[in-house]
C-alpha positions in Angstrom: 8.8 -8.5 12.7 8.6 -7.6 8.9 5.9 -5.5 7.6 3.2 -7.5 6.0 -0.3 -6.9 5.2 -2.8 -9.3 6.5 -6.3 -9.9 5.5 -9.5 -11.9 7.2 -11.9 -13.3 5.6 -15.2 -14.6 7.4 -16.2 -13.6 11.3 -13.1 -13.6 14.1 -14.2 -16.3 17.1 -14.7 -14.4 20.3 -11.0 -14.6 21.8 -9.6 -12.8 18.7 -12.3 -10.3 18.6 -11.4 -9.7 22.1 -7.8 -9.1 22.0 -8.4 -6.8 18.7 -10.9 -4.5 20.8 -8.6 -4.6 23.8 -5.8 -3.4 21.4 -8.5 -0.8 19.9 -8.8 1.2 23.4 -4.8 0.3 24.3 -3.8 2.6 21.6 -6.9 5.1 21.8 -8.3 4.2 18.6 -11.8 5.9 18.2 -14.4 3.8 17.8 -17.2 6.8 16.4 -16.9 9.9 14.8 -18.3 12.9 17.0 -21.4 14.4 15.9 -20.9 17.5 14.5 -18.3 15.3 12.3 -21.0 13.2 10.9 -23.7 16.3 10.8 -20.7 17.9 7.9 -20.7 14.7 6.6 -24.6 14.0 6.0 -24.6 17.5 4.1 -21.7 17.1 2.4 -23.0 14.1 1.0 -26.0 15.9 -0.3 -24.2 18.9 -2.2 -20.3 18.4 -3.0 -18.7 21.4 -4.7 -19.6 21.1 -7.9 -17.3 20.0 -10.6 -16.4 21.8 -14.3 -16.0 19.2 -16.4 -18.5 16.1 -17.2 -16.5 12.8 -18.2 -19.6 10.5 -17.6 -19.2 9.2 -21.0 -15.5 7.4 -20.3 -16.4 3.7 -19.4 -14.4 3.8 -16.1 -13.2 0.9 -14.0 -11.9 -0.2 -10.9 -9.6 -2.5 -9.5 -9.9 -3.6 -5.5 -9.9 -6.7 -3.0 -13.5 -7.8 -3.2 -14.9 -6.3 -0.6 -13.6 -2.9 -0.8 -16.1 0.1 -0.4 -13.8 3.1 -0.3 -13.0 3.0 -3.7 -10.3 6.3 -4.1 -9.4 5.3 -7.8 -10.6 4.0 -11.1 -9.3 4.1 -14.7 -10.1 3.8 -18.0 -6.8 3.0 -20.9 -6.8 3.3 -24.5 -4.2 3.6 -27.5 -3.7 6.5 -29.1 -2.2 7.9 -32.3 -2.2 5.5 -35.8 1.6 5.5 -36.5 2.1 8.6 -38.3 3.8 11.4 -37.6 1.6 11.7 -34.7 3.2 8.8 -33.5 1.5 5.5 -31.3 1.2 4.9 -27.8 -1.4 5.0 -24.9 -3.8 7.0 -23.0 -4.3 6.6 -19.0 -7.4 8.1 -17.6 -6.7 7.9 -13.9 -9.9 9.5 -11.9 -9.0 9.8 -8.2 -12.0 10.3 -5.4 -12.3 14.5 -5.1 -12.3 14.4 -1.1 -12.2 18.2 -1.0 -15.3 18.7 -3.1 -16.3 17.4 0.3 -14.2 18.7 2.7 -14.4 21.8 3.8 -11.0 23.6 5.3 -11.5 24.1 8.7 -14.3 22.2 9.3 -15.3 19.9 11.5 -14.6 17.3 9.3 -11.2 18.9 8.3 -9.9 18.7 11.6 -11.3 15.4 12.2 -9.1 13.7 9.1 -6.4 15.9 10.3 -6.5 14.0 14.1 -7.2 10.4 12.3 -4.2 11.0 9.0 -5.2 7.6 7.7 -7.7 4.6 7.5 -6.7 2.7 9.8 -6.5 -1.5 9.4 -7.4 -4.3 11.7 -8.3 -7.7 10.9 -12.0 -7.7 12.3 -12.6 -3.5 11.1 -11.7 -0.8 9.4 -11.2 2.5 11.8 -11.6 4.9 8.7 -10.0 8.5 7.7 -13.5 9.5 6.4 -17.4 8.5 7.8 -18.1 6.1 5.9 -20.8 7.8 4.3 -18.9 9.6 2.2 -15.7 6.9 2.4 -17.6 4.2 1.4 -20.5 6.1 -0.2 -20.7 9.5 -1.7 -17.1 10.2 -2.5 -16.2 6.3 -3.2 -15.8 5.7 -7.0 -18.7 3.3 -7.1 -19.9 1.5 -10.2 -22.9 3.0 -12.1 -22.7 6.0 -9.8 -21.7 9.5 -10.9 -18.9 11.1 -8.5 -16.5 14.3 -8.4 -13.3 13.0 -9.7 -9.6 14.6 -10.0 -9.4 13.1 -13.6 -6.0 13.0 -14.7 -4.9 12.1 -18.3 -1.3 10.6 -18.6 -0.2 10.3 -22.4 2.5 7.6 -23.1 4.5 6.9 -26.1 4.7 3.3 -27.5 7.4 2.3 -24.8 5.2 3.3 -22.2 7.5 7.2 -21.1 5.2 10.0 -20.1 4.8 12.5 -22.8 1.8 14.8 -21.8 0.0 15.2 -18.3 -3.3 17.1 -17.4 -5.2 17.1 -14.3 -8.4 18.8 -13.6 -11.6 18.1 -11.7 -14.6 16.3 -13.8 -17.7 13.8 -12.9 -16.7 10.4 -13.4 -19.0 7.6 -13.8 -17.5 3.9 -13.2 -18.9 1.2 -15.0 -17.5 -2.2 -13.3 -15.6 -2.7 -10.3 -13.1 -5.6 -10.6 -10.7 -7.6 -8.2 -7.8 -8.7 -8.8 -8.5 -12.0 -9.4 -11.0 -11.4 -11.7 -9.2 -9.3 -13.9 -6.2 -11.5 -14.1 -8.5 -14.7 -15.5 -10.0 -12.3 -17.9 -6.7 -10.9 -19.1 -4.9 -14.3 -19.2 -7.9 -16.0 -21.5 -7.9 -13.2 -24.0 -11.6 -12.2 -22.8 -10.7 -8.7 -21.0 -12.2 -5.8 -23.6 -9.0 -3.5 -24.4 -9.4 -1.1 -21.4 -8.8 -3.9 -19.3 -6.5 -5.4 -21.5 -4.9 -2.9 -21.4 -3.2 -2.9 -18.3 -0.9 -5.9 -19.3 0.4 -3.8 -22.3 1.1 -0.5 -20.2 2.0 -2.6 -16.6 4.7 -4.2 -18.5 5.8 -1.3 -20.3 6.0 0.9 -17.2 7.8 -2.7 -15.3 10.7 -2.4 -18.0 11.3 1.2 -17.4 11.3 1.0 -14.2 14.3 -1.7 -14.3 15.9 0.8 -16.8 16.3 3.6 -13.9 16.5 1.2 -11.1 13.3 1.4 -9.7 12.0 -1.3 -6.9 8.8 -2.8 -6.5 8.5 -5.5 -3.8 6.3 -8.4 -3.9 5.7 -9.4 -0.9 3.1 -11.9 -0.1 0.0 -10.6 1.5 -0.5 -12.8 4.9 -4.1 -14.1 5.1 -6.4 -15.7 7.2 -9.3 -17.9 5.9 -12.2 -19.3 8.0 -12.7 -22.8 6.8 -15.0 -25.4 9.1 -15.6 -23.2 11.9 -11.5 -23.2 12.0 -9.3 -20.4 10.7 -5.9 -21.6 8.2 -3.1 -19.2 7.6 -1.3 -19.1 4.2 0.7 -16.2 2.0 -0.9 -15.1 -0.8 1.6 -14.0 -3.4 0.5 -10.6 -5.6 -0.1 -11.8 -9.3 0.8 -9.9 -12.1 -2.1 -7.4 -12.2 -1.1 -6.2 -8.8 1.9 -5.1 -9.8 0.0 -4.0 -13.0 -2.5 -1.7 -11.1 0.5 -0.3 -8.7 2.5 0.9 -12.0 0.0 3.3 -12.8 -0.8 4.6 -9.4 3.1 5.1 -9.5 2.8 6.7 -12.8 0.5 9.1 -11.7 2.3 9.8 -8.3 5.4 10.3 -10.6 3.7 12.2 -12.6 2.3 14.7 -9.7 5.9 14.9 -8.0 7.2 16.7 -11.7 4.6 19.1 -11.9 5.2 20.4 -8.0 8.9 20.3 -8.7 8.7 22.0 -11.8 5.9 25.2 -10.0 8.4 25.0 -6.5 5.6 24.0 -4.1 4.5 20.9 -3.0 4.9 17.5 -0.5 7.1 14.9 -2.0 7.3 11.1 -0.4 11.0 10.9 -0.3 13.5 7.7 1.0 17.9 8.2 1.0 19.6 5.8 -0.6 19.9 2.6 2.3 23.3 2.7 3.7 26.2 0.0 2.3 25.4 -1.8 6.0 21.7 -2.4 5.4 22.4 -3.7 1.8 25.8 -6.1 3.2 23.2 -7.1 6.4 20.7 -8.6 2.9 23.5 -10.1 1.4 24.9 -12.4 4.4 20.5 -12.8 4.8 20.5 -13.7 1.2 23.5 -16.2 1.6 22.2 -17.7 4.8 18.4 -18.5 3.1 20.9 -19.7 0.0 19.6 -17.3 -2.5 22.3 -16.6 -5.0 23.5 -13.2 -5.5 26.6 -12.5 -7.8 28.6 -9.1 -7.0 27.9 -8.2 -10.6 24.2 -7.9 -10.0 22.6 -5.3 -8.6 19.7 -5.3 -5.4 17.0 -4.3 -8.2 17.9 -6.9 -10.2 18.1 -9.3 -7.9 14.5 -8.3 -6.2 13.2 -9.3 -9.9 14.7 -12.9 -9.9 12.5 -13.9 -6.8 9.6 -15.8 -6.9 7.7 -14.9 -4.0 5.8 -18.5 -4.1 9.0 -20.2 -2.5 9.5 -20.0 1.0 12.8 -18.9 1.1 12.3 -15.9 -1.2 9.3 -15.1 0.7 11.6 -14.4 3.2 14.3 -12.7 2.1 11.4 -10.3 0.4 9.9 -10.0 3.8 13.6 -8.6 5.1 14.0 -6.8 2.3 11.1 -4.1 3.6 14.0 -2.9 6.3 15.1 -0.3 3.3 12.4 1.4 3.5 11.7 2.1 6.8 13.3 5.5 6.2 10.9 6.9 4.2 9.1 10.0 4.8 7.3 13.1 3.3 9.6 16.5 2.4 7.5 19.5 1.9 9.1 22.5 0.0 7.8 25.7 -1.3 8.4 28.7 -3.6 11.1 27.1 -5.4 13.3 26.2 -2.4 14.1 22.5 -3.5 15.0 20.2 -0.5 18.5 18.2 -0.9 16.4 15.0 -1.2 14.0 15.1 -4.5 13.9 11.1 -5.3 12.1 7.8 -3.4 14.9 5.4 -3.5 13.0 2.3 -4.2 10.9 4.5 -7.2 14.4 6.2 -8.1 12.2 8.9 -9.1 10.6 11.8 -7.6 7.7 10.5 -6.3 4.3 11.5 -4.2 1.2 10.1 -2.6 -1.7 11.5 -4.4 -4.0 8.8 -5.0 -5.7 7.2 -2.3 -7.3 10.4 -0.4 -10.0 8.6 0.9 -7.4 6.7 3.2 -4.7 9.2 3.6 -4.9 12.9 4.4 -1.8 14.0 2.7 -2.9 12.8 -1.1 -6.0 15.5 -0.3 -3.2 18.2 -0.3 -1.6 16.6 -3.4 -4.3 16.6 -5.8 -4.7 20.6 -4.5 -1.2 21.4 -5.4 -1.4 19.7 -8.9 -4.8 21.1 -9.6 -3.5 24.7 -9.1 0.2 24.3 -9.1 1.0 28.2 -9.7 -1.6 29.4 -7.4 -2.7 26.7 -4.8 -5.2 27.4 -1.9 -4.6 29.3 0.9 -5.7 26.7 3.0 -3.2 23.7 1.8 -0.1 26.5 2.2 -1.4 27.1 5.5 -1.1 23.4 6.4 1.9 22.3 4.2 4.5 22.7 6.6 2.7 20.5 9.7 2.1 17.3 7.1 5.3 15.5 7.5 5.0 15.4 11.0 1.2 14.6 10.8 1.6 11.6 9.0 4.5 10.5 10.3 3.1 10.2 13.8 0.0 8.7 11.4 2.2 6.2 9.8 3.4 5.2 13.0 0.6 4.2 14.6 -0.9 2.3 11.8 2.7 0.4 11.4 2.1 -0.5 15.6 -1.5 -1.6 14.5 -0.4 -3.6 11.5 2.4 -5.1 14.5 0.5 -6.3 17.1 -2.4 -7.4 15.0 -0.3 -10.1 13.1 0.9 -11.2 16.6 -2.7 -11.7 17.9 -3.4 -13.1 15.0 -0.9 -15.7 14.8 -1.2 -16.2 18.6 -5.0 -16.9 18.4 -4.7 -19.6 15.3 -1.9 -21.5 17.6 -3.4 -21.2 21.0 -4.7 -24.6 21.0 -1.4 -25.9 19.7 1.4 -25.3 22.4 4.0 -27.9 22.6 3.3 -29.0 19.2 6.4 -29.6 16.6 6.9 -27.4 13.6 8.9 -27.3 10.6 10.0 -23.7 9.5 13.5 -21.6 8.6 15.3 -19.5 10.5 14.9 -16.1 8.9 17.0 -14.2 11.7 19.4 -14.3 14.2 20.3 -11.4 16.5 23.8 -10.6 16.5 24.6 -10.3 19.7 22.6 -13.0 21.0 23.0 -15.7 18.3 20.6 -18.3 20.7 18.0 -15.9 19.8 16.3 -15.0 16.0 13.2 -15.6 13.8 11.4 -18.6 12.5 9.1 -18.6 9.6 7.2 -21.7 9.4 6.4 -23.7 6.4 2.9 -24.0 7.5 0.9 -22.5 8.8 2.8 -19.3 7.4 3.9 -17.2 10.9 6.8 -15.6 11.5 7.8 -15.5 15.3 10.4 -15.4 17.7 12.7 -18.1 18.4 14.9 -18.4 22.0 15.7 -20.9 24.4 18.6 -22.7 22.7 22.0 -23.3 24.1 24.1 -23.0 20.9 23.8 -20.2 17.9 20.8 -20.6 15.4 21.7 -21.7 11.5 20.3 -18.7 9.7 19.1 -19.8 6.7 18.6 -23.2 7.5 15.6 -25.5 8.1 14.7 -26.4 11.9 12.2 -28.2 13.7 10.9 -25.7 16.6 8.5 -26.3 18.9 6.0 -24.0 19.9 5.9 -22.3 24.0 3.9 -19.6 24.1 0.8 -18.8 21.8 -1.6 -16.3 24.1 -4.2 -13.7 22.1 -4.2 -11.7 24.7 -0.8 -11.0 25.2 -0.1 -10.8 21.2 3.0 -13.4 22.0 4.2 -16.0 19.9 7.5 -18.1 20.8 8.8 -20.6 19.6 12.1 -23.0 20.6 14.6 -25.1 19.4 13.2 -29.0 20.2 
């Protein structure tokens, strides 16, 4: 199935919560952290190393789903300059959560993040990188609390193009802590105060120039689950413009980070090749079949940016559209030695993961190599070399996770409903089995498996299926042709 994130709100009923703790111990998720883990933790969260800098005085803010504790970033964005020679443009203060100034190398909770390499996320829980009493509470950028922060400081020119970077450690103190939602209604009524405001201005800005160098950013609707009436409803909720918004400036300041390792000779890079003509011709008969228009003349990137991810059809295609990036990866290099592979594809940039260390262990190393690019610790050399395998195998099981939990998912909302008729598209067909392919229904939104039919499926076209198999506990859902 596709990647796709998916989100619950309110309690699981009892058969879900089952099959989610049964899939829990199937692939050896911990349920505690040992401990000597917690011990480091509770002292940690008493005395962090302390930082050099005090930027308590920059109103801070953050941007998160609603109920988000483990808050790794927060920002604060101005203009800058009047117009003369000086010149105009903006200011991003990007203040990322300072796990090391909790971590210590080779501690007990060092090794611990290295076992767990990221938060991991099921419907029901969180299995986090970090206890949370430092995730979600002493290293979280919390409103009206003061943290240790990597506080970079991005300076743009009026058309939104890096043209100064610094990074350094400092105490940060956040002042609000927004959702989406929320920041969206204030920016669209004119009631956001500039910082927030902000982010429309330099989103855009950083939007256009990533069309200029053929940069990809996929919208892809977020599956969620909403309990209603004692009863759960499944529907896709597309990102809105301050999604996209917020990503460009965590992508700014990844970008950003990539440079100045490049430009020093050591660091980790998140790389992706270019996707093969096959994939991109496999899209285009995909695209044809779901009748989505796609001249010759116009390119993937600029095609991605002519979808609206609210119609089913283009939610679709954006769904298969995530098979490009499954070769992505990290590429460590060091003491000047580029690797043949510098760029992320879908970025067409340079690119790195540096700002979410409270979920993933490699940004930890990337703030490090930023911070002292010339010189960095002994410790993150020592480690460099073993991170690309360490988060792939990390990566891996928290793509399995993000699998089998939108097929018990789906399974559990249907149970009740086998041999009931459904309208949907057919988003896949296999190509050596042409009886055999995908369905995504029109409501509720589930994408499953469709077999059982005698003659080939119409890819691309609407079909009334009917549902044979919905069980929790096996994380199955099938579907046939009526």
């Amino acid at each position: 199935m596709p990647s796709r994130r998916i989100r619950v709100t309110g309690t699981p009923e009892a058969p879900l919560r089952a099959a989610l703790t049964a899939l829990r111990t199937e692939l050896g998720v911990p349920e505690t952290f040992p401990p000597e883990v917690l011990a480091e933790a509770e002292r940690a969260a008493k005395a962090p190393a302390p930082a050099v800098e005090d930027a308590t005085d920059i109103p801070f803010f953050t941007i998160d789903p609603p109920t988000s504790m483990d808050l790794d970033q927060a920002m604060h964005l101005s203009r800058r300059g009047t117009g003369g020679t000086g010149g105009t443009g903006f200011r991003v203060r990007y203040a990322i959560a300072d796990v090391a100034a909790f971590v210590v190398p080779g501690g007990a909770l060092d090794a611990e993040a290295h076992r767990r390499v990221t938060t991991l996320y099921f419907p029901d829980e969180k299995t986090p990188l970090h206890p949370p009493l430092l995730s979600e509470g002493a290293a979280s950028l919390l409103p009206d609390v003061t943290r240790p922060a990597v506080l970079w400081t991005i300076d743009l020119d009026a058309d939104g193009r890096t043209s100064a970077v610094d990074v350094r450690r400092a105490l940060v103190r956040s002042r609000a802590k927004l959702d989406y939602a929320t920041a969206q209604r204030q920016i669209d009524a004119g009631t956001a105060e500039e910082p927030l405001a902000l982010l429309k201005d330099i989103g855009e800005a950083r939007e256009r120039l990533e069309v200029e160098r053929g940069g990809i950013s996929l919208n892809v609707p977020e599956q969620e689950i909403v309990e209603r009436d004692h009863t759960y409803e499944l529907a896709y909720r597309a990102p809105l413009p301050a999604d996209g918004w917020n990503a460009q400036i965590s992508l700014l300041t990844g970008m950003a980070a990539a440079d100045l390792m490049l430009t020093h000779g050591t660091g980790v890079l998140r790389t992706l090749p270019t996707a093969p003509d096959g994939a991109v011709g496999r899209l285009h008969r995909t695209a044809h079949a779901l009748h989505i228009d796609w001249p010759h003349h116009m390119s993937y990137a600029q095609l991605i940016r002519s979808l609206d991810p609210h119609l089913p059809h283009h939610a679709a295609f954006l769904q298969e559209c995530t098979t490009l990036l499954r070769g992505a990866g990290y590429t460590v290099f060091r003491d000047g030695n580029l690797p043949p592979v510098t760029t992320h594809a879908a970025v067409a940039a340079p690119y790195t993961h540096c700002t979410a260390p409270l979920r993933r262990l490699v940004d930890r190393y990337a703030s490090e190599l930023c911070l002292a690019p010339s010189s960095p610790p002994a410790w993150v050399l020592a480690g460099l070399d073993a991170l690309p395998k360490q988060m792939a195998d990390g990566n891996r099981l928290a793509g399995t996770v993000e699998r089998e939990c939108v097929d018990i998912v789906e399974a559990a909302l249907l149970k009740d409903r086998v041999g009931d008729l459904f309208d949907g598209y057919v988003v896949d067909v296999e190509e050596r089995q042409p009886t055999v392919g995908k369905v995504q229904l029109d409501t509720p939104a589930v994408v499953a498996r469709l077999e059982g039919g005698t003659t080939p499926l119409p890819l691309g076209e609407r079909l009334r299926v009917r549902l044979t198999q919905a069980d929790p506990g096996t994380s199955k859902v099938r579907f046939a042709p009526p």
